[in-house]
N, C-alpha and C positions, 0 to 999 in steps of 0.2 A: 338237199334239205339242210338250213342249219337250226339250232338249238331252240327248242321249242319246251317251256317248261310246263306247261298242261299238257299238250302231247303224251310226252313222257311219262308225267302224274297221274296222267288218266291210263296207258298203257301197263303201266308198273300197279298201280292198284287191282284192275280186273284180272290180272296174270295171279298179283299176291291173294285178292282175295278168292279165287280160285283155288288153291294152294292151301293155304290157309283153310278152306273150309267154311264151317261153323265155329270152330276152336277160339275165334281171334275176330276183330273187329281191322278192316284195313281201312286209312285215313290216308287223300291225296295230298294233303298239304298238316301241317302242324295245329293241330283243333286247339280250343283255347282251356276245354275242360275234356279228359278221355278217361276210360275203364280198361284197367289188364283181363285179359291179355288183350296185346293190341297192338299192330305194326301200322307206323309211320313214313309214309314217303316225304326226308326233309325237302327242305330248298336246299340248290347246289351249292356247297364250297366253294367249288370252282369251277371255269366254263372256260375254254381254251378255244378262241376264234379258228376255223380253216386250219386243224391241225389234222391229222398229216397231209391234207390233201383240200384244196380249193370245195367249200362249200362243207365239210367234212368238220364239224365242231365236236369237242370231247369234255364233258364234263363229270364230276364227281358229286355226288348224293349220297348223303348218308342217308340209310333206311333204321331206324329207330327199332327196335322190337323189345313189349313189354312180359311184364308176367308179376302175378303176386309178389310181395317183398320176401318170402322166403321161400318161392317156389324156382328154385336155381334147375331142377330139372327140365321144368315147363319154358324158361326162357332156352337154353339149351337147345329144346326139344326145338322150339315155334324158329329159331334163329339156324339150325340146320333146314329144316326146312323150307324157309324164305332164302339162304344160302343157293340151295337147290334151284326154285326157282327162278332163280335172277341168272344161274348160270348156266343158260341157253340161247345164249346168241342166233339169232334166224327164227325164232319163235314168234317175234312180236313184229308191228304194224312194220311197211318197210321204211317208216323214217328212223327208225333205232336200227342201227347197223352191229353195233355189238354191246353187250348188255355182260357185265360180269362181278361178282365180287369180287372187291379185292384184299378187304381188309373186315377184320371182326375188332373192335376197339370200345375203351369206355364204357368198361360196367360200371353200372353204378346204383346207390338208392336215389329214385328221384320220385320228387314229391309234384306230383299236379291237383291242383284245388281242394288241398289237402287229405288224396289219397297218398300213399308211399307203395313205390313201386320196384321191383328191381330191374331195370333196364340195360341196354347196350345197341351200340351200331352195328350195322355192315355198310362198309362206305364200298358205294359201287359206281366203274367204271363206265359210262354210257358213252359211246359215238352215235351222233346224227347227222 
């Protein structure tokens, strides 16, 4: 199997919004207007053809996770646990082969359709 970006979108949302709950609203691609709290499956940064192995592609997603502009516990909270869930490798369909965070980056305030929000990534490791 190689890189399949709805696959994956569609996989990584029904895992997050399971996880997630009722707490958090999860989104497969980048919605053009959204409410906190609320996790994000981006598009890939980057998508590495047949690495390490013929048919075997690896890419990197940042997953967005929001939370009120001064609710630093709630983003914390919702970004541990989407942490959590992304890292379980063998869990999901078997075109994702391993599924991981790697990296927590990028708080920030971010303003969509003039809500303000306080935000951050977890850019996560996929092979398929």
């Amino acid at each position: 199997m190689s890189f399949d970006r709805q696959a994956m979108a569609d996989a990584l949302t029904a895992a997050l919004q399971t996880a997630v709950g009722e707490t958090a609203m999860v989104f497969p691609s980048p919605p053009s207007t959204f409410n906190p709290p609320a996790v994000v499956v981006g598009f890939p940064t980057t998508v590495v053809l047949h690495s390490p192995a013929f048919a075997v592609d690896t890419c990197t997603v940042p997953v967005l996770c929001t939370a009120g502009v001064a609710d630093t516990t709630g983003l914390d909270s919702l970004m541990g646990t989407v942490s959590a869930c992304l890292d379980v490798s063998g869990t999901f369909p078997p075109d994702v082969i391993v599924l991981g965070p790697s990296e927590w980056r990028n708080w920030r305030i971010l303003t969509v359709a003039g809500i303000d929000m306080l935000a951050a990534d977890i850019i996560t490791e996929i092979r398929m």
